[in-house]
Structures are given as structure tokens and as C-alpha cells.
C-alpha positions as a printed NumPy array, in Angstrom:
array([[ 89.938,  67.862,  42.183],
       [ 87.281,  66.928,  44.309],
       [ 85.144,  69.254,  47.374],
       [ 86.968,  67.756,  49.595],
       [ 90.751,  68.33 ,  48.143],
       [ 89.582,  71.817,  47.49 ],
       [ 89.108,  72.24 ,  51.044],
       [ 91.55 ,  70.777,  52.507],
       [ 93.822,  73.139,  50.162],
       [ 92.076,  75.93 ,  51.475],
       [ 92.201,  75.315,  54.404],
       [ 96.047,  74.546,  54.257],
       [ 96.425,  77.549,  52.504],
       [ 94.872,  79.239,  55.322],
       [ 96.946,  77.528,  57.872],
       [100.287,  78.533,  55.776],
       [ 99.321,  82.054,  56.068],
       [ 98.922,  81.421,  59.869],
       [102.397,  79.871,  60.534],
       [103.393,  83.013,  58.27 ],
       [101.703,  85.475,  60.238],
       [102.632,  84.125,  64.028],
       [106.385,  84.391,  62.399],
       [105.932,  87.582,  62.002],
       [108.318,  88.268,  65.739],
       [110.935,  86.269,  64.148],
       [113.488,  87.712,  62.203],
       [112.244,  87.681,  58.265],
       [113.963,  89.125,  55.274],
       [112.717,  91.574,  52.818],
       [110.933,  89.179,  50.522],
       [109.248,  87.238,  53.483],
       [107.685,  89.902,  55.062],
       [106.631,  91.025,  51.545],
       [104.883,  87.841,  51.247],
       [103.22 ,  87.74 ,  54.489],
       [101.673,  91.112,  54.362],
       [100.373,  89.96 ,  50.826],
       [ 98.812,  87.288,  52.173],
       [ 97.279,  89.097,  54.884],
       [ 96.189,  91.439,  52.543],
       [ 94.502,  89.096,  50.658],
       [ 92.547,  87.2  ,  53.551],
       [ 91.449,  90.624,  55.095],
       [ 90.203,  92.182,  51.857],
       [ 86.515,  91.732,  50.567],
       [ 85.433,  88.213,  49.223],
       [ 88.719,  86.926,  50.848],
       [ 90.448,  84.015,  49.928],
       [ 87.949,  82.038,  48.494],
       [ 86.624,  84.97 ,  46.037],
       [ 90.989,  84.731,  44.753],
       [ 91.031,  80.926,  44.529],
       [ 87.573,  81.391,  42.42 ],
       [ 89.604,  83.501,  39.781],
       [ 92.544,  81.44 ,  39.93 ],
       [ 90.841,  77.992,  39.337],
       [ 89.218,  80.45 ,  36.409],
       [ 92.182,  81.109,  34.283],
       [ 93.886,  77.334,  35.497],
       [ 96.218,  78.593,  37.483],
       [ 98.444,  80.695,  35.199],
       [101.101,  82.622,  36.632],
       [100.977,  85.951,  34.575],
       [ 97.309,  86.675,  34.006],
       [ 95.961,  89.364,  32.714],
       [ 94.082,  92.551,  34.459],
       [ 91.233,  93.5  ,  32.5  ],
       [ 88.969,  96.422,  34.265],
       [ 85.747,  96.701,  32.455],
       [ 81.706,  95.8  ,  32.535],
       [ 78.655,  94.505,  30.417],
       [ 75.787,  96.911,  29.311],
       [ 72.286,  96.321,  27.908],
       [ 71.513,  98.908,  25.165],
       [ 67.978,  99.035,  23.998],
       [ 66.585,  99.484,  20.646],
       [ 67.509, 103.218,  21.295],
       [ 70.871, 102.666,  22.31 ],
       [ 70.792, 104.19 ,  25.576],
       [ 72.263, 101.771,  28.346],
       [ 69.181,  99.791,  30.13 ],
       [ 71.407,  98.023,  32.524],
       [ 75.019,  96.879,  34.021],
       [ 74.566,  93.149,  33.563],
       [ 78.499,  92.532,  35.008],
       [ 81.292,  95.096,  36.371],
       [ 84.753,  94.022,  37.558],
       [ 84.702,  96.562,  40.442],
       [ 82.472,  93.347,  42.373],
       [ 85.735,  91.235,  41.757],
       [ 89.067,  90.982,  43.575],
       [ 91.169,  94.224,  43.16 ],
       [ 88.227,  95.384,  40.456],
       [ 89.557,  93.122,  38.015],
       [ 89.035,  90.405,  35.55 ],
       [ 92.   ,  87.727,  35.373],
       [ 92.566,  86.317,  31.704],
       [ 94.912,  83.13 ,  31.435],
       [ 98.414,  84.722,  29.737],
       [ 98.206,  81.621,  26.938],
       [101.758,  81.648,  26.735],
       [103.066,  78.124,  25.017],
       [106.246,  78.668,  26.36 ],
       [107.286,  76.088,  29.691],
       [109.679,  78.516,  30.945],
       [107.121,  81.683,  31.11 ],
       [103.859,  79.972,  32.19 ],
       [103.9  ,  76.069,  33.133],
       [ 99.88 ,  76.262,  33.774],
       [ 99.708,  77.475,  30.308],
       [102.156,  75.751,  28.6  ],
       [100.422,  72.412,  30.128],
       [ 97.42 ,  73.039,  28.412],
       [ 98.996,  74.204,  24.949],
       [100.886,  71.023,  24.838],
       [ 98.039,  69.307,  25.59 ],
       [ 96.161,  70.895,  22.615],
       [ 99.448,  70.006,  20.533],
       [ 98.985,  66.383,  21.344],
       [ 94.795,  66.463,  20.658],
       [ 95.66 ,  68.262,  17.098],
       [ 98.973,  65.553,  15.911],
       [ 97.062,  62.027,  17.37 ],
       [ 93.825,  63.261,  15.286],
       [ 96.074,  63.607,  12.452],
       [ 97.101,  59.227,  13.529],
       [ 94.403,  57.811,  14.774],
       [ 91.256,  59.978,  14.069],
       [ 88.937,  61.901,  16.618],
       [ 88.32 ,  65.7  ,  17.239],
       [ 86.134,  65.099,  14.193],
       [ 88.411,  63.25 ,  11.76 ],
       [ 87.574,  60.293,  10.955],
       [ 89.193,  57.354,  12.019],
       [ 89.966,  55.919,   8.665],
       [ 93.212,  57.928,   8.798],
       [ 94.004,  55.264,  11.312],
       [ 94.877,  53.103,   7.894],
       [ 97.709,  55.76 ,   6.279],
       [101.162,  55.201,   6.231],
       [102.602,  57.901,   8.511],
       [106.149,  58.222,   9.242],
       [108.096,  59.877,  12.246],
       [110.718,  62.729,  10.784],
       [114.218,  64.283,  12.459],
       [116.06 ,  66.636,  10.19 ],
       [119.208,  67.846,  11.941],
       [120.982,  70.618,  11.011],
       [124.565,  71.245,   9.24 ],
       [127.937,  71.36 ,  11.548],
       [129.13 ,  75.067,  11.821],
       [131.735,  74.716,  14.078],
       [132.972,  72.391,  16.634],
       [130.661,  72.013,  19.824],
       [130.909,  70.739,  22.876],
       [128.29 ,  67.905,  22.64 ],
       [127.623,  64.178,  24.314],
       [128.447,  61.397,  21.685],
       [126.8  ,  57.848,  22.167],
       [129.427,  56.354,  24.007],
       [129.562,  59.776,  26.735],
       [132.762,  60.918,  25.091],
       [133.094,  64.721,  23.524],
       [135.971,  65.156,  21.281],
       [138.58 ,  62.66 ,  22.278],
       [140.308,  63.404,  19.222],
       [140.818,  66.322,  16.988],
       [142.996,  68.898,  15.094],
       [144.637,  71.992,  15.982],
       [142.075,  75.125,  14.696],
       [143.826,  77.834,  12.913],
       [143.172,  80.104,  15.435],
       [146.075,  77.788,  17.614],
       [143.243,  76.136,  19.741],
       [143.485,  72.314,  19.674],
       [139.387,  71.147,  19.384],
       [140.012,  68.487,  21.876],
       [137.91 ,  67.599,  24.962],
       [138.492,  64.582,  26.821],
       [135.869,  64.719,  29.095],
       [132.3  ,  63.033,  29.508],
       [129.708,  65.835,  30.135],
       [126.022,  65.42 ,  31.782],
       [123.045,  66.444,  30.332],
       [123.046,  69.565,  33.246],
       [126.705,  70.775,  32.096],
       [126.707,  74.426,  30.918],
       [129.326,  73.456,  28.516],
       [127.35 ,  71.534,  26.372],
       [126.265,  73.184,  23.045],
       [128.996,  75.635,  23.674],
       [132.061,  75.979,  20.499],
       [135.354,  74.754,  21.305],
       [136.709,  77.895,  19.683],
       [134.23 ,  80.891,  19.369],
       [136.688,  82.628,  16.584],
       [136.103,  79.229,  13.862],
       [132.737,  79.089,  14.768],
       [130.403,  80.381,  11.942],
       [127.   ,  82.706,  13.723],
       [126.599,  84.301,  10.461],
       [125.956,  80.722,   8.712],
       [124.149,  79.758,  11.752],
       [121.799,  82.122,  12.022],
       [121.26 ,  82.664,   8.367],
       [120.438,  78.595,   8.059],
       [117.639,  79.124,  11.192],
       [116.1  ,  81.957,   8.886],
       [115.6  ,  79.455,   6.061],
       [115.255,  76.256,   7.777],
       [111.519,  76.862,   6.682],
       [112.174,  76.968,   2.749],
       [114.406,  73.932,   3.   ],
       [111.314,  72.06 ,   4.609],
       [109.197,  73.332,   2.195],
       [111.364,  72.257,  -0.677],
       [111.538,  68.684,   1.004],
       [108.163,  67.991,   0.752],
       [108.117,  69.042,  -2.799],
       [111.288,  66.694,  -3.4  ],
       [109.315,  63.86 ,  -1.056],
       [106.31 ,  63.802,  -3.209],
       [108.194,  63.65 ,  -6.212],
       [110.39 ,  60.627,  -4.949],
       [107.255,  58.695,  -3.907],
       [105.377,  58.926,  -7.206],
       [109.118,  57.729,  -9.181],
       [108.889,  54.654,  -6.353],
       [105.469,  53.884,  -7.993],
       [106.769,  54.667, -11.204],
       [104.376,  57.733, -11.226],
       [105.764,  61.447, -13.241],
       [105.928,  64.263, -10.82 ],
       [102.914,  65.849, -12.309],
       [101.09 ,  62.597, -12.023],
       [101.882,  62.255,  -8.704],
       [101.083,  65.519,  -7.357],
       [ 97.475,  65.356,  -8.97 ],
       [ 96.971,  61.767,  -7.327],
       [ 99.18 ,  62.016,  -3.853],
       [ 99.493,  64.391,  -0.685],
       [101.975,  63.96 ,   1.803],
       [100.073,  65.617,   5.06 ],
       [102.117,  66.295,   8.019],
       [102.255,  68.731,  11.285],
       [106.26 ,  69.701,  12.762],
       [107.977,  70.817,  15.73 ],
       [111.359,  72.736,  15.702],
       [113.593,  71.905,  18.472],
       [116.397,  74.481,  19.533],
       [119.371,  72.453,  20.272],
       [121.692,  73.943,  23.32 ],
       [123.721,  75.403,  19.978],
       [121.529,  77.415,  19.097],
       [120.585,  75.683,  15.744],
       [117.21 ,  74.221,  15.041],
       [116.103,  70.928,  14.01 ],
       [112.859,  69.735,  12.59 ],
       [110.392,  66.697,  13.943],
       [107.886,  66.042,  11.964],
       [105.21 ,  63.266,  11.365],
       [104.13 ,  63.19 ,   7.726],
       [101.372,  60.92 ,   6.534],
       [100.301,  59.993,   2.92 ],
       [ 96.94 ,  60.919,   1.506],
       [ 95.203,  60.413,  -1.085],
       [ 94.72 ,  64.094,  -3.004],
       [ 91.451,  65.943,  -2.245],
       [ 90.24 ,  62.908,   0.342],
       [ 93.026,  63.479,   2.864],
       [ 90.99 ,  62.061,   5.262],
       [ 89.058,  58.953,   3.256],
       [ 90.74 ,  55.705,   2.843],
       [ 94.627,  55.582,   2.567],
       [ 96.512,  55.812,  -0.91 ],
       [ 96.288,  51.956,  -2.091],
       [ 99.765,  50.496,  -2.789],
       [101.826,  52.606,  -0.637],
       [103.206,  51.509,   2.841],
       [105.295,  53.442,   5.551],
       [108.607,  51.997,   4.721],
       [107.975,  53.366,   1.117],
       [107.417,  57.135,   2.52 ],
       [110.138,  56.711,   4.725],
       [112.47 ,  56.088,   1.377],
       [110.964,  58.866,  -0.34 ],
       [111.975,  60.995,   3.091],
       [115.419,  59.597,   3.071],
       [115.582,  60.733,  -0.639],
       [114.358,  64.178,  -0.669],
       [116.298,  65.055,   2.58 ],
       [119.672,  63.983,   0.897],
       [118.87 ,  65.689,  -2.318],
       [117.128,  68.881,  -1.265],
       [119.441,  72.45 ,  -1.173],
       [118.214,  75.864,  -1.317],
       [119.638,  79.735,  -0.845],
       [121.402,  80.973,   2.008],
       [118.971,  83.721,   3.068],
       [121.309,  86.468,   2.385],
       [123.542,  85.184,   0.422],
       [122.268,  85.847,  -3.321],
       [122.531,  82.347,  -4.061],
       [126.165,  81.665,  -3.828],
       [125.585,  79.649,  -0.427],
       [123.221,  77.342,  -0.259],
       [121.917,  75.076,   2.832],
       [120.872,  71.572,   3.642],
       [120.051,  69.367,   6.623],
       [122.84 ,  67.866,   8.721],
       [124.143,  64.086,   8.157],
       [121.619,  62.757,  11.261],
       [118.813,  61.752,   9.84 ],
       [116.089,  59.443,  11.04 ],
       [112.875,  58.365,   9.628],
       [110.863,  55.793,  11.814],
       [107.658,  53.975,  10.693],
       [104.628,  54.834,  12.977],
       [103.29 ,  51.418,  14.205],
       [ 99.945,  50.965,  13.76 ],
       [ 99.373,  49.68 ,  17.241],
       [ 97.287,  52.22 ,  19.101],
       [100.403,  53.007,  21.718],
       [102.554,  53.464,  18.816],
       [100.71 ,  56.15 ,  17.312],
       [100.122,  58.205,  21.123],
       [103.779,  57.564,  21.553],
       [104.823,  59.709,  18.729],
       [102.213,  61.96 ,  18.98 ],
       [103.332,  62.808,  22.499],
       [106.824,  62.722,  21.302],
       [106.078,  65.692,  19.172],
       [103.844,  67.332,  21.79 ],
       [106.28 ,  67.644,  24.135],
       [108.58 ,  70.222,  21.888],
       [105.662,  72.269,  21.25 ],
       [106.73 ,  74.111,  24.472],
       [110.303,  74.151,  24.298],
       [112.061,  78.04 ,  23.819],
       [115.381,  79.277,  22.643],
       [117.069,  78.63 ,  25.788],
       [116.472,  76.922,  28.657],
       [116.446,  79.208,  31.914],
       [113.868,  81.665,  29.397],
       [115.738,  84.738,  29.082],
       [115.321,  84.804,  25.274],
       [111.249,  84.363,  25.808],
       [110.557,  88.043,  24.403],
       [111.616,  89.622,  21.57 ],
       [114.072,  91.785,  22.104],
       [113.173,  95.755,  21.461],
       [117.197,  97.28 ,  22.725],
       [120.139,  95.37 ,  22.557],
       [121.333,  92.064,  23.599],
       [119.735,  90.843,  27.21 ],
       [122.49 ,  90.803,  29.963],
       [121.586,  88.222,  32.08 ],
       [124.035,  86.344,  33.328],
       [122.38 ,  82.571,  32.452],
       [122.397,  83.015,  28.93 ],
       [125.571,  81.182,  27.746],
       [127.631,  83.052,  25.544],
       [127.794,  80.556,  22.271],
       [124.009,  81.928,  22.638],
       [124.544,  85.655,  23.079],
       [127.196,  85.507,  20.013],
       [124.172,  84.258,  18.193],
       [121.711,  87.018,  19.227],
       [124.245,  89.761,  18.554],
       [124.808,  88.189,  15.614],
       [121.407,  87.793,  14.331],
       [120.6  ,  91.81 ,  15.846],
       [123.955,  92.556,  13.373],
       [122.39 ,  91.087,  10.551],
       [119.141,  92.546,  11.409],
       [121.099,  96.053,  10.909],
       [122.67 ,  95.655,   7.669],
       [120.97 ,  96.789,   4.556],
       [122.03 ,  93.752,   2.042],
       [119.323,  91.402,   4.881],
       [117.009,  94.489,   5.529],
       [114.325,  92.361,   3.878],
       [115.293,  88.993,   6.606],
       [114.062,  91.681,   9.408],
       [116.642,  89.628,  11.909],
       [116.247,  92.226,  14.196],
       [112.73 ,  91.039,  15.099],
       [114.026,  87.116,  15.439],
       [116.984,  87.91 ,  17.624],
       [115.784,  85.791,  20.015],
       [115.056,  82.911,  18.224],
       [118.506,  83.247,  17.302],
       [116.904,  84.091,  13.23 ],
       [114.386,  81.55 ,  13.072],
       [111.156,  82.683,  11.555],
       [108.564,  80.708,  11.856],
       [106.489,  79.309,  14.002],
       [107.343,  76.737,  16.384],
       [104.172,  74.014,  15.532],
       [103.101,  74.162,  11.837],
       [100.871,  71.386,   9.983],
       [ 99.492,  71.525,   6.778],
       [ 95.979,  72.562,   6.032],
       [ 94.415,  69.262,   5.723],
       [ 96.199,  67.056,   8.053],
       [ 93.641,  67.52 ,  11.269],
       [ 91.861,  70.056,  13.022],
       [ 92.962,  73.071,  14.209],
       [ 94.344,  74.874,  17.789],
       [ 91.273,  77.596,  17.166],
       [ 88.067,  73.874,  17.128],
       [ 90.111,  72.9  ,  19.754],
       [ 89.999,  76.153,  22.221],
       [ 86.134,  76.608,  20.693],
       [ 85.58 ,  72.911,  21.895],
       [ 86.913,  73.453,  25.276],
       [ 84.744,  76.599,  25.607],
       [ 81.715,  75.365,  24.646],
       [ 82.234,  72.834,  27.197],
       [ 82.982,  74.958,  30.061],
       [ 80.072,  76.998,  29.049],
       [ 77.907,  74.369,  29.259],
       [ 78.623,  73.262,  32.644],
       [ 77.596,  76.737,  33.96 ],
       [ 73.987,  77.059,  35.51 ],
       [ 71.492,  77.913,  32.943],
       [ 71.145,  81.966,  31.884],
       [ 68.074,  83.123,  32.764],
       [ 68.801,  87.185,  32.006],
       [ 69.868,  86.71 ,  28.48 ],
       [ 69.187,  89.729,  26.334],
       [ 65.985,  90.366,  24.808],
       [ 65.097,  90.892,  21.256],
       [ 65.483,  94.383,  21.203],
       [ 68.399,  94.318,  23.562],
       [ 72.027,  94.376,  22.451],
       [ 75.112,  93.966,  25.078],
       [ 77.929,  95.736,  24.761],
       [ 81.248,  94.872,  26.601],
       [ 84.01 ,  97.219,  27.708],
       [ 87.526,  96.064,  29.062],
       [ 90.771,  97.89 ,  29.64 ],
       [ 94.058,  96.785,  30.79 ],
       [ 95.095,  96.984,  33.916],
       [ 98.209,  94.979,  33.768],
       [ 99.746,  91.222,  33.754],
       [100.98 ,  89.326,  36.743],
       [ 99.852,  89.629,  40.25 ],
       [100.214,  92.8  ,  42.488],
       [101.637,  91.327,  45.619],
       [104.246,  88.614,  46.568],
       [101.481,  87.591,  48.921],
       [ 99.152,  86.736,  45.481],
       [101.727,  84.816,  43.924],
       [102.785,  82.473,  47.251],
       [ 98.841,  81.759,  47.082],
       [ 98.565,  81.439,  43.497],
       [101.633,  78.488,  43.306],
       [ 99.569,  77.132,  46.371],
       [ 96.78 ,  76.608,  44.179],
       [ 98.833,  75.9  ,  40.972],
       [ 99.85 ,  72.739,  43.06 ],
       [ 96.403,  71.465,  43.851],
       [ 95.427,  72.091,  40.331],
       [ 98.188,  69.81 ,  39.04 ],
       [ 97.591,  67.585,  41.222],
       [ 93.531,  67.063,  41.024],
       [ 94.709,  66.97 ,  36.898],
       [ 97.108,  63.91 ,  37.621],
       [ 95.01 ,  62.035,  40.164],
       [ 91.938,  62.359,  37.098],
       [ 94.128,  61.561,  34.321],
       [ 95.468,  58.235,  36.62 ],
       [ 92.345,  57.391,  37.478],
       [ 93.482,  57.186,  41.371],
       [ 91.044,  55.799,  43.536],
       [ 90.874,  55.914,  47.714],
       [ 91.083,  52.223,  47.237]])
């Protein structure tokens, strides 16, 4: 955003909390009045609103930041303290705001921006090289992944032609698993069983808690389907071949999850040299299709005498190797990165007593949560700790995994970004001294911001922000 943008913000900003105050005669509710006096709060106290939009444009904008309280100290060679070199009581409120970091859209959108926007950095390096791969990975066969998972009941859903279940038979239960009607993408209904009673949570939430040994079993089964395609042994082909890849899981509106994943063939300990030589896309693609057909493994909980596999829709796409191509499915797996367990982010936290009650979370999903905090309780899955994962309805993992030597990592990307932003500060010119050590102290204070008044301001700013970010990523011009 440039100078002048950031003024005329603040100076709208300024103006809102203006109109706000002169309405102060007119008849207000509650929350309004809660928002005005925290605005005039915030003008009135010291540094005013510029020394609050400073700390906001620090931590991007996120809207639960953390209060740290704390300060700097030079020790000498003695270790007696020489001299406060930084204290938050000079700050707004006394405190340091830290950006929350949360991935999740639903909790932070500031945050989750820039996660996703690591996500896409880390699975295009992976394509097309950069972040300090090489772009010789450019060259591998790569291939775009959807595992689905199993049916476990009848679900409302949106077939290709708009239609639900136009036809169907009469459940034991006496319910007919019929609907005739064409939902939207917005209806509640969607994702939600046609009868609750057939349904099967316990083999839904059990799958979620193993989705990640089916997918590691898959790649073992991939790897050994490429190297029979080029008439390779298994063992042959595991000491010549690596099939590198980085996934998303998706939580469909039933709860379930599926997989995306881009995997890429390597040559074995040269990941990223030259690609494997007599190997294309459409041949990983077959080895894909194979493995995911063939692959089974335990029902977590079940002592082997149920065993799981990935649903009947399956789709492997070759990645072009047009530039676009490659972005496109890198952003195409970016964009889960940030998806949660539901939608409206009740099931955001992990759940420490009981099943939330809030009255957005459908109840095909709370059946699963109770289901999963059930599980969690019984001794024969004491070991599955479902308890913990009630809110991801039992999955386990992580929602963004790649292997180790497909590109670089979240952790070079955050140091990258920091050494950056470091380096567009003015030069230090108190820096410690050879026999000086510093020493910081920080406690917490909190998360969020203390007064309706902060927030208003806060999504004030959150809006420029986004905004000066979209006008520099278009490239817009006065012109």
C-alpha cells in the first residue's frame, strides 16, 4: 500500500470514528456504544491511532494476536543488567502484539492468507523449481492425486446432473433413501445421512484415523507398480526410484476426508537432479490408478477383521508442463491447506469437555464428534487417543504433509520472509558489544483485542491491507 493509501485510510478511519462519535445522541444499542467508546478510547490514549495501526500493519493484520508484556536487557560480562534496550510498557496498552499464525480461514483470514500462501511457495517449488530447488525438477513427471473415501451411509449430496437420490430403496430402519430434489452448494442438507440410524460413525471415524496408513501403504504399492511397468523387481525399484509428493486432506460436508496430492517421480538420492529417464506422467498416473485399487489396510480398532480402502472416485491428472499448468495445480492444492472440519469453525479447537453446542454445527457432524469422543473413552481404542481428534472428527494427522525431499520447508520459508523484513529495517547501531549478552523476557498477557472499539479499527485496517496486497499482486496502475 502506498503513503498515500495509508493516509487516506487513516484518515477515513478517523472520520468513521467521527460519524461514530457525533451519533453518540442517537439511539445506539449495546454493542455500538461498546464500539464507539473503544474507539474513542483508542484515539485519546497515548501514541493514538497511528502508534495501533503501527502494531497492526506489524503482525499483518491478524485478528487474534497475541499480548506479550515483557523487555530486552544488556547483561555484562558480570551478569548484572547494564541496560533496558526495549520494554513494552512504551507500546499501546504495554504490550507486544504477535500474529496468532493460525492456518485455519475460519479463525484468522489475515493469517490463513499468508499460510496458504506459504503452502503454494512450498508445492510450485516442488513443480517448477525456486525457493532454492533447482529448476531441473521442472523436467519430472508429476501427477495430480484425489483419493475419495468409502460410502458409509447414504448422504445427501449433489450428483453431476444436480439430482440427489432420485431413486432408491427402502432402509431397514422403514425410511425410503429417496430425495428428489436439486440442492445448492449453500444447502445445510448437503453432506447430511438420509437416515442417521444406517449410517455407520463408528466406520467413519475409525477410516479418518487411518486414512494416513492407507496413504502410506499407497505409495509403497505405487512404487512397486511403477518399477513392474518398467519391468523393474520391487527391490530394484525402490533402490533406483522415489515417488516425491506433498498432500492436502479435504473434509467433505460428511465429515469424511479425502486426500489431494501431487506426487512426482525422482530419481533415488538426486530427487532434485535430472528426472528418472524412461518414465512419463501417464506412466505414474497408471502406477497411481494401480496401487489405489489394490491397496487395503486395518481398521484402526478393529484387530484386523475390518479393513479400509479409498472410495470408487478416483482421479489422477497429468501435470502439464506448461508453466500455468503447473501454478494451476499448485494453487489447487494451496487452497485446502486452510480448509477446517466444518465450515462456520466451531470445531477449530480441540475439544477439552464434551461435545460443542452450538447451534451451526449440523448434526450428521455432531454424531461424528460424539462418536469419535465415545471411541476416545473405550479401552479396546485407548491407544487411537480419539478423544484428542474429536474435532477432526478422528483424523490424525496433519492437514499439509510432503515428503522429506520433495521441496523446501514452511520453517526456510518463514526464515526467508524474516530475514527480509529484517533487512528492510534501518541499520542497528546499539547492537551488543563483545562482552554484552541480551536477554529477553515476555509474558502473556492474553490473545485478541481488549475493546470492540480495537477490533472495528483493526478490520478497518485488515481491509486496506488486503487491498494494498491485491492492487501489488495485480500490478494496478493510476493509469
Amino acid at each position: 500500500m502506498t503513503p498515500e493509501t495509508s493516509d487516506s485510510a487513516r484518515e477515513g478511519t478517523r472520520a468513521l470514528a467521527g460519524v461514530k462519535c457525533q451519533a453518540r445522541g442517537v439511539n445506539l444499542t449495546d454493542e455500538d456504544r461498546r464500539v464507539v467508546d473503544g474507539i474513542l478510547a483508542r484515539l485519546h490514549s497515548p501514541g493514538g491511532y497511528d502508534a495501533f495501526e503501527t502494531q497492526i500493519r506489524a503482525v499483518g493484520g491478524c485478528r487474534r494476536p497475541v499480548r506479550l508484556s515483557g523487555k530486552a536487557i544488556r547483561m555484562n560480562r558480570d551478569g548484572l543488567p547494564s541496560r533496558v534496550t526495549f520494554d513494552t510498557r512504551s507500546l499501546p496498552d504495554g504490550v507486544l502484539l504477535k500474529a496468532c499464525g493460525s492456518r485455519r480461514e475460519t479463525l484468522c483470514p489475515p493469517c490463513a492468507s499468508l499460510y496458504r500462501g506459504d503452502a503454494f511457495a512450498l508445492v510450485a517449488a516442488g513443480l517448477r523449481g525456486g525457493k532454492e530447488v533447482p529448476e531441473t525438477v521442472a523436467g519430472h513427471p508429476a501427477v495430480l492425486l484425489t483419493l475419495t473415501a468409502p460410502s458409509f451411509g447414504a448422504v445427501h449430496r449433489m450428483r453431476p446432473d444436480g439430482s440427489c437420490h432420485p431413486t432408491g430403496q427402502r432402509c431397514p430402519h422403514g425410511r425410503a433413501l429417496v430425495c428428489g430434489e436439486h440442492h445448492e452448494e449453500s444447502d445445510e442438507l448437503l453432506g447430511q445421512a438420509l437416515c442417521p440410524r444406517c449410517y455407520d460413525y463408528e466406520g467413519a471415524v475409525l477410516y479418518n484415523a487411518g486414512v494416513s496408513e492407507l496413504w502410506r501403504r499407497t505409495t509403497i504399492y505405487a512404487l512397486r507398480a511403477l518399477g513392474s511397468l518398467l519391468g523393474m523387481s520391487a527391490r530394484e525399484a525402490a533402490r533406483r526410484l522415489r515417488l516425491s509428493y506433498v498432500k492436502v486432506v479435504e473434509f467433505q460436508k460428511r465429515g469424511s476426508v479425502h486426500l489431494h496430492a501431487l506426487v512426482r517421480a525422482d530419481v533415488r538420492d538426486d530427487e532434485l537432479g535430472e528426472a528418472p529417464s524412461g518414465i512419463d506422467a501417464a506412466m505414474v498416473a497408471t502406477a497411481l490408478h494401480i496401487a489405489a485399487r489394490k491397496v487395503s489396510a486395518p481398521l484402526p480398532g478393529s484387530d484386523g477383521q475390518r479393513r479400509m480402502a479409498w472410495g470408487d472416485q478416483l482421479d489422477a491428472t497429468v501435470v502439464t508442463e506448461a508453466e500455468n499448468g503447473r501454478r494451476r495445480a499448485a494453487a489447487y492444492l494451496a487452497k485446502y491447506a486452510t480448509k477446517g472440519s466444518d465450515e462456520h469453525g466451531v470445531l477449530d479447537h480441540r475439544l477439552r469437555s464434551g461435545i460443542p453446542r452450538d447451534e451451526r454445527l449440523p448434526d450428521h457432524l455432531r454424531t461424528l464428534v460424539e462418536t469419535a469422543w465415545e471411541l476416545g473413552q473405550r479401552a479396546d481404542s485407548d491407544d487411537l487417543r480419539l478423544g484428542l481428534w474429536a474435532h477432526t472428527c478422528g483424523f490424525r494427522g496433519h492437514f499439509l504433509t510432503k515428503s522429506r525431499r520433495y521441496s523446501t520447508t514452511f520453517g526456510e520459508l518463514r526464515a526467508e520472509r524474516q530475514r527480509w523484513r529484517l533487512a528492510q529495517r534501518p541499520p542497528d547501531t546499539d547492537e551488543p558489544g563483545p562482552e554484552e549478552i541480551e536477554l529477553r523476557e515476555w509474558t502473556y498477557e492474553g490473545s485478541g483485542y481488549r475493546t470492540a472499539g480495537d477490533v472495528c479499527l483493526a478490520r478497518n485496517l485488515e481491509d486496506g491491507l488486503r487491498l494494498g496486497r491485491m492492487v501489488a499482486r495485480e500490478g494496478w496502475t493510476d493509469d
